[in-house]
N, C-alpha and C positions, 0 to 999 in steps of 0.2 A: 625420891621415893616413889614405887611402884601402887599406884593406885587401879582399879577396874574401872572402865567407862562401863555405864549402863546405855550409852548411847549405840554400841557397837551390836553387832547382829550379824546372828550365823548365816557363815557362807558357805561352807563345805565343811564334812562329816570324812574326819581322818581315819583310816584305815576300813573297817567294816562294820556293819549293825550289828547289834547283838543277834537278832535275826540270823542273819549270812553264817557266824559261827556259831550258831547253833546252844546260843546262850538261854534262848528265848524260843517256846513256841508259839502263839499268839499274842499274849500280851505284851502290850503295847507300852507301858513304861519300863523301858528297858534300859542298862547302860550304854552309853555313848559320848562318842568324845568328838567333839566342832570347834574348827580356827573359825575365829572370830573375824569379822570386818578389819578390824585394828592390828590383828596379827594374835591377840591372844587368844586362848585357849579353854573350853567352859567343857567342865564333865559334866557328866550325867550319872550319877551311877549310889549307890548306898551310903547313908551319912552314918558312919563309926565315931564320928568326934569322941560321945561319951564314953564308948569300947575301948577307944585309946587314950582317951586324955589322960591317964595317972600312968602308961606307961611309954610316955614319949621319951625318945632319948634325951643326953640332959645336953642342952643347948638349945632347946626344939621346943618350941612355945603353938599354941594356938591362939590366933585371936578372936577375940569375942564377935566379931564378925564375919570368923572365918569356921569351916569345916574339915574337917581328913574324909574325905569322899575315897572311898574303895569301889575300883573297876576289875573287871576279868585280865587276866595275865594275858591270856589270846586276844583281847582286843588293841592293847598297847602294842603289842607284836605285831597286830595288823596292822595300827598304823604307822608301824616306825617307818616305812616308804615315803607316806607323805609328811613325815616331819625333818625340815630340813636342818642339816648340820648345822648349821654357823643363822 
């Protein structure tokens, strides 16, 4: 089973800042998306948990330690370059 290390620490910042497309004009908490040291994955971006929770599909659970973090459509686009296939 798939656990998160908190030991693991951003290395690079996939595709573009919010910034670069134009998501953001100054302010600085903005979404973003960073592979981790270990290889996973950490968003940055709006927590909708409670938005969604009663209309998840049905198989689709949230857990109590987790979130549904919502990012820009153009920034996953950006990074899909640097995420690799396999």
């Amino acid at each position: 089973m798939w656990e998160a290390d908190p030991r693991a620490h951003f290395m690079r910042r996939l595709g573009k800042s919010a910034h670069e497309l134009g998501d953001t004009k100054e302010d600085l908490t903005c979404p973003d998306l960073w592979e981790l040291s270990n290889g996973d994955v950490a968003a940055i971006g709006r927590d909708l948990t409670e938005v969604y929770r009663d209309r998840l599909p049905s198989g689709v659970s949230v857990g109590a330690d987790e979130r549904i973090v919502v990012l820009p459509r153009n920034m996953i686009i950006a990074a899909k370059p640097d995420i690799p296939d396999a």
